[in-house]
C-alpha positions in Angstrom: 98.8 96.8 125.1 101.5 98.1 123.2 101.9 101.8 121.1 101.3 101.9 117.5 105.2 103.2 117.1 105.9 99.8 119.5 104.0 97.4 117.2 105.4 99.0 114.2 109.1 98.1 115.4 108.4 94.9 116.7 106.7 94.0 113.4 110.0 96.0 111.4 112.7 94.4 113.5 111.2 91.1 111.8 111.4 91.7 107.4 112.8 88.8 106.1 114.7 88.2 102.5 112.4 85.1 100.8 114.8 85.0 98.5 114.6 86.0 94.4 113.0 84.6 91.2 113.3 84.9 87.5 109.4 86.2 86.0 108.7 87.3 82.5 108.7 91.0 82.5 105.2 90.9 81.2 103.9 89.1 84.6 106.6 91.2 86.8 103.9 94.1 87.7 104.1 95.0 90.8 106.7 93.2 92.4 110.5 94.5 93.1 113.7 94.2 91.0 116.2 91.8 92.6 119.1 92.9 90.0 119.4 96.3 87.4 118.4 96.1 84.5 120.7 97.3 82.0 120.7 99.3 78.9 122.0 96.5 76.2 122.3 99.6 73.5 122.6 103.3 73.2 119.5 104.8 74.1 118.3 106.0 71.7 119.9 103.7 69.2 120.5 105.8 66.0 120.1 109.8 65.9 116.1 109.5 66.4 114.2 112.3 64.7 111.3 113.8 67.1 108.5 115.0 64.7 107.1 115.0 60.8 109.3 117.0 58.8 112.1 117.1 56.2 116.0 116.2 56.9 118.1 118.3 55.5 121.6 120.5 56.3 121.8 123.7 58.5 124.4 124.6 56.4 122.4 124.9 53.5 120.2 127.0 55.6 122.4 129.5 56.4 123.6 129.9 53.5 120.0 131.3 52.3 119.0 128.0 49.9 115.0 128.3 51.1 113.6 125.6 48.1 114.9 122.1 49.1 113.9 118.9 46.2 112.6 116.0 48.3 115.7 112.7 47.4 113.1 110.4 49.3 110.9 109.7 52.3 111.5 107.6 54.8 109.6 106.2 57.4 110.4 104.6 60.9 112.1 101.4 61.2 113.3 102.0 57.6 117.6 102.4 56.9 118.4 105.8 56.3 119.2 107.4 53.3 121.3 109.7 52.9 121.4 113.4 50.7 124.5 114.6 48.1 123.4 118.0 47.2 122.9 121.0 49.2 119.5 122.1 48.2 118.0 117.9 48.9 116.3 116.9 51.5 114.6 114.0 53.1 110.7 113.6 53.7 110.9 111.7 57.0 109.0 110.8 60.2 108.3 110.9 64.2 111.1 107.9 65.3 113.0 107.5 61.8 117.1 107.3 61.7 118.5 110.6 60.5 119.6 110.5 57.4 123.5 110.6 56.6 124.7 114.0 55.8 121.9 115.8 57.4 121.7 117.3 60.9 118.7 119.0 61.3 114.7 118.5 60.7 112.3 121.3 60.0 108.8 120.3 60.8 106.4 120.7 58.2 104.2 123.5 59.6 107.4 125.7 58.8 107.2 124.5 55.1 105.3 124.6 52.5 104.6 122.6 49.0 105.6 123.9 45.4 103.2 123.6 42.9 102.5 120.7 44.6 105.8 119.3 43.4 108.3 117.5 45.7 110.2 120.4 46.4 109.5 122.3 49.5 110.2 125.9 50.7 111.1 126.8 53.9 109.0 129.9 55.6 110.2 132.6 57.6 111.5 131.9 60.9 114.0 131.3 63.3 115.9 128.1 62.8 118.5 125.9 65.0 121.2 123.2 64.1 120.5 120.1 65.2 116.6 121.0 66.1 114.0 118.1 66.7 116.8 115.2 66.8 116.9 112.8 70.2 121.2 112.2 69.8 121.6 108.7 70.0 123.1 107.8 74.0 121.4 110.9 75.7 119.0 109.0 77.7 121.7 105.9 78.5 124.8 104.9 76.9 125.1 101.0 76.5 126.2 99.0 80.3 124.4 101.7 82.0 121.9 101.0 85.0 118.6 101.7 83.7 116.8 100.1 86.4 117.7 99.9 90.1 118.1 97.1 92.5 114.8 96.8 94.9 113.0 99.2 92.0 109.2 98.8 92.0 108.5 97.6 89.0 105.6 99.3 87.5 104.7 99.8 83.7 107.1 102.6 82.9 109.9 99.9 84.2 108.5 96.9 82.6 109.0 99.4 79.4 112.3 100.1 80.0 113.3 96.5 80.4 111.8 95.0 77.5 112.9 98.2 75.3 116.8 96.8 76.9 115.8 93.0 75.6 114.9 91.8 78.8 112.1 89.3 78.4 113.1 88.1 81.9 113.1 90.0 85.2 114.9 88.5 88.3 112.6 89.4 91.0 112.5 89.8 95.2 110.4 86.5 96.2 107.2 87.6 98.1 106.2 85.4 100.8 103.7 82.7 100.7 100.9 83.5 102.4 97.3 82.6 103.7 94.5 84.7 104.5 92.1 83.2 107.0 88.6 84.8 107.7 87.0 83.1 111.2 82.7 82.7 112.1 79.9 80.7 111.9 78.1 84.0 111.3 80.0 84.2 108.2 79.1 82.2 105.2 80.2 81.5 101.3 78.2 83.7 98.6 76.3 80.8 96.9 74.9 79.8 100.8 71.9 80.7 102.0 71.6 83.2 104.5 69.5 83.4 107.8 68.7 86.8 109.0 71.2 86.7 111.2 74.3 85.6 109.4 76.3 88.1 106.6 78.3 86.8 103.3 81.9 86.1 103.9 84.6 88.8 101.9 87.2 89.7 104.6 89.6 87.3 103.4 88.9 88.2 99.6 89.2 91.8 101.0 92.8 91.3 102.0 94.0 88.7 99.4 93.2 91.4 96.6 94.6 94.1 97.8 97.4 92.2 98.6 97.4 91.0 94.6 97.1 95.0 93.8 100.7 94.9 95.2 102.0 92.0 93.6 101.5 89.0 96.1 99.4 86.2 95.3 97.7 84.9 98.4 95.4 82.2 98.9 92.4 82.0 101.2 90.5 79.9 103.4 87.6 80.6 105.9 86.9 78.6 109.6 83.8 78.0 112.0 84.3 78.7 115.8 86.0 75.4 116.3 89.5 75.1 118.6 89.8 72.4 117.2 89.3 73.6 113.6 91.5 76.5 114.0 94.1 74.8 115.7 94.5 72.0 112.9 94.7 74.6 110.4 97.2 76.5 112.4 99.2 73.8 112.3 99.0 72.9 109.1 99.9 76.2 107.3 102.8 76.8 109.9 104.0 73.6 107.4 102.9 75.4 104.3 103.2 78.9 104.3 106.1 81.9 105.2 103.2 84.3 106.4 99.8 83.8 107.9 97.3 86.6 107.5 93.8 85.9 110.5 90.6 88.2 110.6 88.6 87.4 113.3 88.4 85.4 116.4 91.3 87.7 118.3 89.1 90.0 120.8 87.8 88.7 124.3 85.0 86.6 123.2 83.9 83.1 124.3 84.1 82.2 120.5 87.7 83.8 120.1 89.8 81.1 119.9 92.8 82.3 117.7 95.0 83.3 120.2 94.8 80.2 122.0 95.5 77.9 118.7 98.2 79.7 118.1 99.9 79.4 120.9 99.0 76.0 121.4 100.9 75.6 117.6 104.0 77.4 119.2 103.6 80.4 117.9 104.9 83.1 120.2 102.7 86.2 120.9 104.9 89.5 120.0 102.0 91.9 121.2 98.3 91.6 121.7 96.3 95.1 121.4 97.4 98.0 120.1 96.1 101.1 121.6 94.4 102.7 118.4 91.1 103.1 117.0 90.0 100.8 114.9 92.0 97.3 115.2 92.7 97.5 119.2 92.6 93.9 119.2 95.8 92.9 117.2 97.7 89.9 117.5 100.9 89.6 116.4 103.8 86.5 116.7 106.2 84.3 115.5 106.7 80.6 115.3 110.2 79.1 116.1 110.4 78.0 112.0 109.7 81.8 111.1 106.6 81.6 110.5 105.0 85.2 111.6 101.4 85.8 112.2 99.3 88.5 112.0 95.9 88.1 113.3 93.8 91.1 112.6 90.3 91.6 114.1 87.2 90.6 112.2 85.4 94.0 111.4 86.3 94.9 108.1 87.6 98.5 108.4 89.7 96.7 111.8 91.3 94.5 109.5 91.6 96.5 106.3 93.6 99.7 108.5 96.1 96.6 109.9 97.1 95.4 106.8 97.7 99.0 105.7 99.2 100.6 108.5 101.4 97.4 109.5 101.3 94.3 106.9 102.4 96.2 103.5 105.1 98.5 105.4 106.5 95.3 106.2 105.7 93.9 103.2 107.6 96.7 101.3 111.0 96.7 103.9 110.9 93.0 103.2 111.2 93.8 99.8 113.8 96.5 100.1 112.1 99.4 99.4 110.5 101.2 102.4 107.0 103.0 102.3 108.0 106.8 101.9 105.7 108.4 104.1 102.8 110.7 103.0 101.4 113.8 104.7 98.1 115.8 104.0 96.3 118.3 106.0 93.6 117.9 108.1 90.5 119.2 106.3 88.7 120.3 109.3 88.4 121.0 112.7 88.1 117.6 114.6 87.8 115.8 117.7 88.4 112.4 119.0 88.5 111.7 123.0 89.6 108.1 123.8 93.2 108.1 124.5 93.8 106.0 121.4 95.4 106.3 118.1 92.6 107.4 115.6 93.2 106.5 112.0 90.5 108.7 110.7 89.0 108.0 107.3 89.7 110.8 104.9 88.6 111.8 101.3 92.1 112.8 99.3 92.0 116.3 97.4 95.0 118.5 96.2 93.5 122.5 97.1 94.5 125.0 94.6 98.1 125.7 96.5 99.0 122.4 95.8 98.7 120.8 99.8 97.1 117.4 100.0 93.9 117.6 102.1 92.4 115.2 104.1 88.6 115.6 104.8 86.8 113.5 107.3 84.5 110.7 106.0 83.2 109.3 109.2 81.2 106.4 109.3 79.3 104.1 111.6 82.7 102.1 113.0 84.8 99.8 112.4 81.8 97.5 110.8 81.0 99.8 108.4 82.4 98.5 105.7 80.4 100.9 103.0 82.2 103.9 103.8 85.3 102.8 103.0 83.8 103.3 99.3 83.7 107.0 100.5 87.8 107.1 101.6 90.5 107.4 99.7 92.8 106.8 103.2 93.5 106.7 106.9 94.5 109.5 108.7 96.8 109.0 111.7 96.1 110.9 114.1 98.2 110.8 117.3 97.6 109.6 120.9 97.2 112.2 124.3 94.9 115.0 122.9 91.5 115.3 121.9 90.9 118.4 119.7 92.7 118.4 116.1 93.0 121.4 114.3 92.4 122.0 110.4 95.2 122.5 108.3 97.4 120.3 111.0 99.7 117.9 108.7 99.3 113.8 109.9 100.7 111.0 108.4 98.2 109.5 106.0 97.7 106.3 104.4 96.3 105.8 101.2 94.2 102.8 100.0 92.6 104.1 96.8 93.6 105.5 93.7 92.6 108.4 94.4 93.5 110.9 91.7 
């Protein structure tokens, strides 16, 4: 039995590069940039006016002109216009060009209508040169990075790229993998159940939170047949960069994954891992480069093991590391087995601003309901027993939790 800081380097020292792809940026969500993106333009564009109002010049301002006769409007998207006298201005709106010859917008709550005539008079007030204009280039001049390399590309970046003409995104290649569920007390949802068997949804468990980051997987389930198990083994050691088990790992006469798999050549890296829930992890890899992670069958088991150890390696694979959380324990709490305890917490920010995790115990690692009462996993470390509120732990969110 190995350390949960063990398995985690054995299972780091193995990321591998799959190598990239070209996706349209629409379908990109989710997964990592392989090159920049770049700005193809000044960003903004033009001189981009940032609210409803009239164009018109400072100078005229200053030099006490207050009534200003409207030379047209001009909406976003349309060429602008541009003004000859002093005392002219230019009805215009949120996102429009800037006129020529003007260089600064007064919004229209600081003016008013005159005789309801297309000349408007400025109020009162304190005004600036060059207010409510976005200068075209301040965000990015054109050739520069907008994007990084191994970015996570979520909406504000599929934004970006499409806003730089990039219907395109060359992407990190995630790895093909398989989820297996194992049982014959398991079965499909349109079976009928004795009243001793339960519905099958481990693998669909995994798979989707595994699409919620970007991978696709695909899924299969298998009776308590050696022979079964080992065939498939076998077969998606041909087939697949990753294979993801749930089930058949422990000590059981019906556990028979750890035998198939090393009957298939697939070398064991670890087996157990001294924490609370998932002891029973199996981890390895097949001479081809294949690697394995064979997670026990009870739900939360199998849910904490792809969390704690597939999608941090999922991630460095990727190039972009996990950046580790921290929240406060809510509560006093104590936990006696000399194991790693990853304690299910509810997520709250307290009025100072510290991230609190509070305790949402359940019934074990078979309780699959109170995971709808989590928002993460707590770490809490090895060689004591008694845990102290407002102790910070490493925590691992699995919920949108906001």
């Amino acid at each position: 039995m190995v350390s949960v800081e063990e398995a985690e380097r054995i299972i780091q020292r193995r990321t591998r590069d799959y190598g990239t792809e070209s996706l349209p940026t629409e379908q990109a969500l989710g997964r990592f940039l392989a090159a920049p993106v770049v700005a193809d333009r000044d960003m903004p564009p033009f001189d981009r006016v940032t609210l409803d109002g009239i164009a018109l010049r400072f100078q005229s301002v200053t030099d006490g002109i207050r009534e200003f006769h409207v030379a047209r409007s001009q909406a976003a998207g349309e060429d602008p216009g541009k003004i000859t006298r002093p005392d002219e201005c230019v009805e215009i709106m949120t996102g429009a060009a800037l006129p020529s010859a003007t260089d600064t917008i007064i919004p229209f709550e600081d003016i008013e209508k005159v005789n309801g005539q297309g000349i408007y008079l400025l109020r009162e007030g304190s005004y600036q040169f060059g207010q409510n204009i976005h200068v075209r280039g301040r965000d990015r001049k054109a050739g520069e990075i907008l994007v990084n390399t191994n970015q996570w590309i979520g909406p504000p970046v599929i934004a970006a790229a499409l806003s730089a003409g990039r219907t395109e995104l060359e992407v990190r290649k995630f790895p093909k993998t398989m989820v297996i569920s194992t049982g014959d007390e398991l079965l499909g949802q349109h079976k009928p159940l004795s009243a001793f068997q339960i519905r099958r949804s481990n693998d669909y468990m995994l798979a989707s939170d595994l699409q919620l980051h970007g991978l696709r997987a695909n899924t299969n389930h298998l009776p308590d047949d050696p022979v079964i198990i080992s065939a498939e083994i076998g077969h998606c050691l041909r087939e697949y960069d990753v294979i993801i088990l749930c089930g058949g790992v422990s000590m059981g006469k019906h556990d028979y994954v750890p035998g198939a798999l090393e009957q298939n050549g697939v070398k064991p890296l670890f087996y157990k891992v001294a924490q609370r829930p998932g002891k029973p992890f199996w981890f390895g890899e097949h001479a081809s480069g294949v690697l394995v992670f064979a997670f026990p069958g009870n739900p939360v088991s199998c849910f904490l093991c792809l969390h704690r150890y597939f999608l941090p390696w999922l991630y460095a694979s990727a190039g972009q590391p996990i950046r580790p959380v921290y929240a406060q324990l809510g509560y006093d709490f104590e936990f006696k087995p000399d194991l790693q305890y990853f304690l299910q917490v509810r997520l709250e920010v307290n009025e100072k601003g510290m991230l609190i995790g509070t305790p949402a115990e359940g019934n074990g690692s078979g309780d699959f309901a109170n995971l709808l009462a989590s928002d993460a996993f707590l770490e809490l470390p090895l060689g004591r027993e008694k845990f102290s509120r407002s102790e910070s732990f490493r925590v691992w969110p699995f919920k949108n939790w906001t």
